[in-house]
DRENPA-3360 file (N, C-alpha, C; in nm, 2 decimals, always signed):
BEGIN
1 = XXXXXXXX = +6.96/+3.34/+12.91/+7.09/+3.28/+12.89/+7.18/+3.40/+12.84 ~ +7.31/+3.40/+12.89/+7.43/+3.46/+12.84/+7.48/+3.45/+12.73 ~ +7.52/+3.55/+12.65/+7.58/+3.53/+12.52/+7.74/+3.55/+12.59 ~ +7.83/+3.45/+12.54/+7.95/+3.42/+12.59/+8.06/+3.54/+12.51 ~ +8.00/+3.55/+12.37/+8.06/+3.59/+12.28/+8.02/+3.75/+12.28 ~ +7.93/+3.81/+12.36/+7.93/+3.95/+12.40/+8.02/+3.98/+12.54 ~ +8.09/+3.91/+12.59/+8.16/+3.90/+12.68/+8.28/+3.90/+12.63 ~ +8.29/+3.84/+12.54/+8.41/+3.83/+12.47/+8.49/+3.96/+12.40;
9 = XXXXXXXX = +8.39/+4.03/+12.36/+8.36/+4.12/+12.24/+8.40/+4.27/+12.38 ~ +8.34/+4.21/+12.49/+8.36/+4.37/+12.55/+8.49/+4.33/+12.64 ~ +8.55/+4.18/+12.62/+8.67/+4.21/+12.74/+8.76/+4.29/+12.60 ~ +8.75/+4.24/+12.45/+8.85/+4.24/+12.37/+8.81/+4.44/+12.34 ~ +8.76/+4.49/+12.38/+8.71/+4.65/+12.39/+8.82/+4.72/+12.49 ~ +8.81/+4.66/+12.60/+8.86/+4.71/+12.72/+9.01/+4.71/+12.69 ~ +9.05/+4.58/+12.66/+9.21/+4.56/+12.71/+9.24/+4.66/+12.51 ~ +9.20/+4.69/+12.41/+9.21/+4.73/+12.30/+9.23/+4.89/+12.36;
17 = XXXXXXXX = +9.10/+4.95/+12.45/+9.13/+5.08/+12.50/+9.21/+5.10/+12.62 ~ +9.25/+5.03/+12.70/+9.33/+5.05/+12.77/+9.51/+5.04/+12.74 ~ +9.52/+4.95/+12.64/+9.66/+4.97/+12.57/+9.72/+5.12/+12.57 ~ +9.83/+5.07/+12.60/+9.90/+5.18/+12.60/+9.95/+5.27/+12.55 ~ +9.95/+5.38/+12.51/+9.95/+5.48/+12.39/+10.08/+5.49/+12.35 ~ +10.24/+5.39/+12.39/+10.36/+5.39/+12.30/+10.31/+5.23/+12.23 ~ +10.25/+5.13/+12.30/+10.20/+5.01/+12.18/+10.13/+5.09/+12.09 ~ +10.06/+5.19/+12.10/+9.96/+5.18/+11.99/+10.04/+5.29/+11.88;
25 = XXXXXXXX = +10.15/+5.36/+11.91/+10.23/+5.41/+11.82/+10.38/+5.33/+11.75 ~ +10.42/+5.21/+11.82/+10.49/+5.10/+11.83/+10.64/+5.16/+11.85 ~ +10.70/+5.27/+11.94/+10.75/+5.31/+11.93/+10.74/+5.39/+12.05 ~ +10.91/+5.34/+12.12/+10.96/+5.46/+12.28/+11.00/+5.54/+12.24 ~ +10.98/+5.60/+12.36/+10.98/+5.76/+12.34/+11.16/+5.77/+12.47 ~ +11.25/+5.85/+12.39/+11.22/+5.97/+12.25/+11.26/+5.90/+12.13 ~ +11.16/+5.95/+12.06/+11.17/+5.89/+11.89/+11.19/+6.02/+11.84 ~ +11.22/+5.98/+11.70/+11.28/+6.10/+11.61/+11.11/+6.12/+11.48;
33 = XXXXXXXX = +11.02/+6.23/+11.47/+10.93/+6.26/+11.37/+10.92/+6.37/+11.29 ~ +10.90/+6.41/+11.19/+10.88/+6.55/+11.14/+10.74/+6.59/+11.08 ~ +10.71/+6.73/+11.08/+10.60/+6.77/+11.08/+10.52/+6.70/+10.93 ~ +10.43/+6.65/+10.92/+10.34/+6.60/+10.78/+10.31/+6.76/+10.74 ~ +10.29/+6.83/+10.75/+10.21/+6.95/+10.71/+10.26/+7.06/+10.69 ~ +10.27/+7.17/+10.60/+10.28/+7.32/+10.63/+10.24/+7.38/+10.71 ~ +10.16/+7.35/+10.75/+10.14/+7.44/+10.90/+10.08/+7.37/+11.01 ~ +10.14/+7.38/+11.14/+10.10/+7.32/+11.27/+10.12/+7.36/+11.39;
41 = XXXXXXXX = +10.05/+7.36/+11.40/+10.02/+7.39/+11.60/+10.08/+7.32/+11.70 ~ +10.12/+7.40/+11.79/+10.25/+7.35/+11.88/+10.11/+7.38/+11.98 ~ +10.07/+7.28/+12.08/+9.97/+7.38/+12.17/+10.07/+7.35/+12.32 ~ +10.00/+7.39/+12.42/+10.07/+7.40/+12.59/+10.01/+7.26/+12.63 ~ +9.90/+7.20/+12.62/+9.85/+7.10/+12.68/+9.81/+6.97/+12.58 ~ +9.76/+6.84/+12.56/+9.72/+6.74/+12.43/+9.58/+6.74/+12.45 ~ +9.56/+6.82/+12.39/+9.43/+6.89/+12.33/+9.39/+6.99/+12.28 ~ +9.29/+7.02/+12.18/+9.26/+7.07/+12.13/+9.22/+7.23/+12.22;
49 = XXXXXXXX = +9.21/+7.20/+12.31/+9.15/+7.33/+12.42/+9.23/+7.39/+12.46 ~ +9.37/+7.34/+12.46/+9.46/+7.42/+12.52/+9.49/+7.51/+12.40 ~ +9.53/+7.62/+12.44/+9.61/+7.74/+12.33/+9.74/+7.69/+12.25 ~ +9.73/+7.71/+12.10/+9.86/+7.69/+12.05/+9.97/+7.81/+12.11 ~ +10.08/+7.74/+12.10/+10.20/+7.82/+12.18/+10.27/+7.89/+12.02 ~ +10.29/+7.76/+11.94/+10.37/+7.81/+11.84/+10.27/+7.74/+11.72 ~ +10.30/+7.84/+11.59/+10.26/+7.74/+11.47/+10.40/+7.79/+11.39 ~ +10.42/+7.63/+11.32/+10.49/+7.60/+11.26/+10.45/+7.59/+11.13;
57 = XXXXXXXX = +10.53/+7.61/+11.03/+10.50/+7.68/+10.87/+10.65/+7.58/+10.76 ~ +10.68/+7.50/+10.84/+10.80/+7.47/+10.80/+10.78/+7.32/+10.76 ~ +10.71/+7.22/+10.64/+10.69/+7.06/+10.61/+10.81/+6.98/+10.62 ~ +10.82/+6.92/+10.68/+10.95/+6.81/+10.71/+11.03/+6.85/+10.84 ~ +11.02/+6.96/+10.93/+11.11/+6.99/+11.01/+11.12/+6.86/+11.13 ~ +11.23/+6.82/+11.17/+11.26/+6.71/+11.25/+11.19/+6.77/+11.35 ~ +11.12/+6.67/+11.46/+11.08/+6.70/+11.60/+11.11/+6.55/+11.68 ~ +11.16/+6.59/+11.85/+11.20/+6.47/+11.89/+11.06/+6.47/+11.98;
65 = XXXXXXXX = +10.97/+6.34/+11.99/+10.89/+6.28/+12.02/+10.94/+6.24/+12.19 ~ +10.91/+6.34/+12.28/+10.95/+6.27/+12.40/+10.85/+6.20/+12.51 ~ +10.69/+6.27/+12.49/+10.62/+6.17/+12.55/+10.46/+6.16/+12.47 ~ +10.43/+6.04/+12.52/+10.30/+5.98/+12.43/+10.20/+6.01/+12.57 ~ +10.08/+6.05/+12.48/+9.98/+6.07/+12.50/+9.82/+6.04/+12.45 ~ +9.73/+5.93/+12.46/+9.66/+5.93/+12.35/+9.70/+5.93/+12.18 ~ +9.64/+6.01/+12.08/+9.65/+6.06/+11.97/+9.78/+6.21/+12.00 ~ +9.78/+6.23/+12.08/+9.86/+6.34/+12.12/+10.02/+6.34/+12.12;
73 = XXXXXXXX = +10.11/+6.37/+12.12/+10.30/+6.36/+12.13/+10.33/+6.52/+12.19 ~ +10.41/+6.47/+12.27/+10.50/+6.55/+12.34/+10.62/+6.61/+12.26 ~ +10.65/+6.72/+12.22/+10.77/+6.73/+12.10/+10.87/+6.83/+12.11 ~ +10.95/+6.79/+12.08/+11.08/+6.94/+12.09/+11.09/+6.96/+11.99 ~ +11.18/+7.10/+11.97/+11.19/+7.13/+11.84/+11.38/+7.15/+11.81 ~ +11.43/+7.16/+11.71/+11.57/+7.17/+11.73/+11.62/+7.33/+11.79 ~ +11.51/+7.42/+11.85/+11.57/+7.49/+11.97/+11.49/+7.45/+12.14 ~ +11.52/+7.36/+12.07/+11.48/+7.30/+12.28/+11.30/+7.33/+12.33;
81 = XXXXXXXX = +11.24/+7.40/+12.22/+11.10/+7.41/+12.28/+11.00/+7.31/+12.26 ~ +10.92/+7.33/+12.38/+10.85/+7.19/+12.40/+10.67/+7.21/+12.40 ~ +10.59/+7.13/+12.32/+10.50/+7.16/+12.35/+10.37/+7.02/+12.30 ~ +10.26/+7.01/+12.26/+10.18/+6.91/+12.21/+10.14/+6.95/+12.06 ~ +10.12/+6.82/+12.01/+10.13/+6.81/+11.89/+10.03/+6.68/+11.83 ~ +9.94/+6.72/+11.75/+9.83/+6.59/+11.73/+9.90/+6.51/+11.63 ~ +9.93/+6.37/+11.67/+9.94/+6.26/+11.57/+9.94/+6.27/+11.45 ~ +9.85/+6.30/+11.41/+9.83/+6.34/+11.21/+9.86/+6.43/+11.19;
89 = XXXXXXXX = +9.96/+6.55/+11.26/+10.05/+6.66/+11.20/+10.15/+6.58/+11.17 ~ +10.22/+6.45/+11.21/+10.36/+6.43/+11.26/+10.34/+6.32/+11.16 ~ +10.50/+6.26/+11.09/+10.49/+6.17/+11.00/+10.63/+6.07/+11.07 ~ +10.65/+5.97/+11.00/+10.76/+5.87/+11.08/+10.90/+5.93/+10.96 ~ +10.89/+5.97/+10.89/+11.02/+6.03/+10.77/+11.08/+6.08/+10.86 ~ +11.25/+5.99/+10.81/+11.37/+6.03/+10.93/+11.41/+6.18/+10.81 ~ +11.42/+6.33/+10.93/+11.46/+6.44/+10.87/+11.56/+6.53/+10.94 ~ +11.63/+6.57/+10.91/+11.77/+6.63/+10.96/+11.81/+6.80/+10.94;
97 = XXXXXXXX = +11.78/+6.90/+11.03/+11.78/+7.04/+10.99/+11.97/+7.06/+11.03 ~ +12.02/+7.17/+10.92/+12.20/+7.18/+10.92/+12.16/+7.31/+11.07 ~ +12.24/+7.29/+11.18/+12.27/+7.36/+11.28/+12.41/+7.37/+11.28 ~ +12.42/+7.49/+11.34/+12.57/+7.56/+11.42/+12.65/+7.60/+11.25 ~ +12.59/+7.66/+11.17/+12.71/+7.68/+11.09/+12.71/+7.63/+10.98 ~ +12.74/+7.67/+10.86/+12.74/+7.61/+10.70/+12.82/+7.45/+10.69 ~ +12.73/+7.40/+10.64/+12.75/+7.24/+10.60/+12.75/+7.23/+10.51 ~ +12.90/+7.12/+10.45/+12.93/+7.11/+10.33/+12.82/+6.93/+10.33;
105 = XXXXXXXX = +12.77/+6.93/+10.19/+12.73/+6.82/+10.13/+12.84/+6.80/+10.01 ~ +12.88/+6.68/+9.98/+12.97/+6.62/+9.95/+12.94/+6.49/+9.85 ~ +12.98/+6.44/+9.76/+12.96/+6.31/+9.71/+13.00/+6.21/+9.74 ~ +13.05/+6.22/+9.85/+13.10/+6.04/+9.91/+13.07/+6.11/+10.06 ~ +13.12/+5.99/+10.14/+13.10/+6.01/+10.32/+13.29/+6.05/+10.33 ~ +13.27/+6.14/+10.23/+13.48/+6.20/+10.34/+13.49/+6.33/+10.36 ~ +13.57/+6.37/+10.37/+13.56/+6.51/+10.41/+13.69/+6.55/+10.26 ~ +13.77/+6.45/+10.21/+13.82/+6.49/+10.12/+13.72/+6.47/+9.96;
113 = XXXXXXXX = +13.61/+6.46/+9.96/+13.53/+6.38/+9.86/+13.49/+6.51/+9.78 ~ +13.46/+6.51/+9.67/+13.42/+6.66/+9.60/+13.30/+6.74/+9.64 ~ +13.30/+6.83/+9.65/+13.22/+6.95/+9.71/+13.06/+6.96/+9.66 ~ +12.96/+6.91/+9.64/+12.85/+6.95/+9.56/+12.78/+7.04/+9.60 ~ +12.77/+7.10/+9.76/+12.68/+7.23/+9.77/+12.73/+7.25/+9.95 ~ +12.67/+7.37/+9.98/+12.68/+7.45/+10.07/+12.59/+7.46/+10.13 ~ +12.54/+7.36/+10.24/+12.39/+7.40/+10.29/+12.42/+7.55/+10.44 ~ +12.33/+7.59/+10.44/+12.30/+7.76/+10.52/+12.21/+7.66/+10.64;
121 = XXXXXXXX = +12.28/+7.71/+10.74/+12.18/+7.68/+10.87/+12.01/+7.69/+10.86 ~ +12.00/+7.59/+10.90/+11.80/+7.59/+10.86/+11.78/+7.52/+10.74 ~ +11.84/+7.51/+10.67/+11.80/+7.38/+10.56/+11.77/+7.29/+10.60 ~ +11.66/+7.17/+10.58/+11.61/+7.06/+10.60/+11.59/+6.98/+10.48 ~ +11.63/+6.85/+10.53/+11.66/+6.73/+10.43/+11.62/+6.61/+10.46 ~ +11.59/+6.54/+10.38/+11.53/+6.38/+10.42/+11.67/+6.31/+10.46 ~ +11.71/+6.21/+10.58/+11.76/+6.12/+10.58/+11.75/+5.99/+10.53 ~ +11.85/+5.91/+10.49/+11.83/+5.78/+10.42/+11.92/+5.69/+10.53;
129 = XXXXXXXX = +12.02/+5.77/+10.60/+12.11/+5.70/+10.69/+12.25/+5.74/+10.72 ~ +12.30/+5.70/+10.82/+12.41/+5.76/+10.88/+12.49/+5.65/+10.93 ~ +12.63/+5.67/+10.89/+12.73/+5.59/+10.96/+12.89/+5.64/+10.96 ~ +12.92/+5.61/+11.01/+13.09/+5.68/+11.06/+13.12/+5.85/+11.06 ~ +13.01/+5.92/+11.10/+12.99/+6.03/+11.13/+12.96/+6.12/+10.99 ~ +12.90/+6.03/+10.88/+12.81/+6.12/+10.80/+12.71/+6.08/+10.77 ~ +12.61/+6.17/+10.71/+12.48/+6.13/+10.68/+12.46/+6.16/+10.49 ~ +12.37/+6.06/+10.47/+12.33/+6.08/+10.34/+12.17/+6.12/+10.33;
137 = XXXXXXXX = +12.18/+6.26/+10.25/+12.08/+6.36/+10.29/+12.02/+6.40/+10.15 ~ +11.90/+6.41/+10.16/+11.84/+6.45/+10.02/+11.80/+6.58/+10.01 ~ +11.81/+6.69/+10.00/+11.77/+6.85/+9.95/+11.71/+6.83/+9.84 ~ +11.59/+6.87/+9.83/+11.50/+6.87/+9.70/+11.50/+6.78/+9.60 ~ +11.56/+6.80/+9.50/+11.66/+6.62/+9.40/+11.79/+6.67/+9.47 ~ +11.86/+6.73/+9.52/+11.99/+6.70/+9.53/+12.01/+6.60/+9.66 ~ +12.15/+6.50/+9.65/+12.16/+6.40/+9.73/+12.33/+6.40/+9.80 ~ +12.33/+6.39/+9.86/+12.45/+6.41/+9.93/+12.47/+6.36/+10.08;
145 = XXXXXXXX = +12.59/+6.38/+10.12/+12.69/+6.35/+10.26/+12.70/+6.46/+10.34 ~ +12.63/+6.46/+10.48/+12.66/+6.58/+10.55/+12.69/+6.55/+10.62 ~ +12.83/+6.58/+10.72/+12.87/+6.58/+10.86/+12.76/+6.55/+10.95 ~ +12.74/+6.45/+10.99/+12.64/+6.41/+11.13/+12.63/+6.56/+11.23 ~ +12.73/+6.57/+11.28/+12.78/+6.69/+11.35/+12.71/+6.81/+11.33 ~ +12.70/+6.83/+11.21/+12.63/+6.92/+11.16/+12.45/+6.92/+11.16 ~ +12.43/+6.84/+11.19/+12.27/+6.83/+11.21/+12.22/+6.78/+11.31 ~ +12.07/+6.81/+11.31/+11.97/+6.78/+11.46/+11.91/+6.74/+11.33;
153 = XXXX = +11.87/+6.58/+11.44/+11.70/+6.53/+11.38/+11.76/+6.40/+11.39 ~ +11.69/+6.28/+11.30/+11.70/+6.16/+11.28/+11.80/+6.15/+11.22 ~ +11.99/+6.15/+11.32/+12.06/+6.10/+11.24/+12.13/+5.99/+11.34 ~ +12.10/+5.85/+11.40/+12.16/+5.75/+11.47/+12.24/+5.66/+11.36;
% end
């Protein structure tokens, strides 16, 4: 006689491994991720066998998530390069690096609001959120308003 319940057990196997690798990250692609780690490997292919292209030395840098693969992501970086990247380098923390030029952080979302620092291109910051073309950005303890404009990463 058949066990009904070993049948059960291997359809619920199949349709679990056949899911699709944006269900199993719950999230389309392109999504916004930044690096979990000090240091990480950019490789050419999603796997371990292929050659790292770049390693990255930079914890929090935004990367845009353009295709899913297994445990694997497809990733840019905020100079347009592209390569693979294993899942447990990458974390879901929305982060925002200052591009094109010195960015003022500010204490309100205005551009007339008082001045609290000067971020230098390549600074990276945690975002908390963005609306009417500024962002509220965290630098180490410091917290502040940055021109949307002024940054690449998770600022929608």
């Amino acid at each position: 006689m058949k066990r009904p319940w070993a049948h059960l057990a291997c359809a619920m196997l199949i349709v679990a491994a056949g899911g699709s690798a944006d269900a199993q990250s719950g999230k389309r692609v392109p999504y916004w991720a930044s690096l979990a780690k000090g240091e990480a490997r950019m490789r050419v292919g999603p796997s371990l066998d292929y050659p790292a292209s770049w390693i990255y030395q930079r914890r929090d840098l935004p990367l845009k998530v353009v295709e899913v693969y297994s445990n694997w992501r497809k990733v840019e970086d905020p100079d347009g390069t592209q390569g693979w990247m294993h899942v447990r380098l990458l974390k879901d923390e929305p982060t925002a690096i200052v591009r094109g030029g010195i960015a003022d952080m500010r204490e309100r979302p205005s551009a007339g609001a008082k001045l609290l620092y000067r971020l230098e291109p390549g600074v990276v910051g945690r975002v908390s959120g963005c609306s009417d073309g500024w962002c509220s950005v965290a630098v180490g303890n410091q917290r502040g308003y940055v021109p949307a404009q002024s940054l690449w990463g998770a600022i929608q």
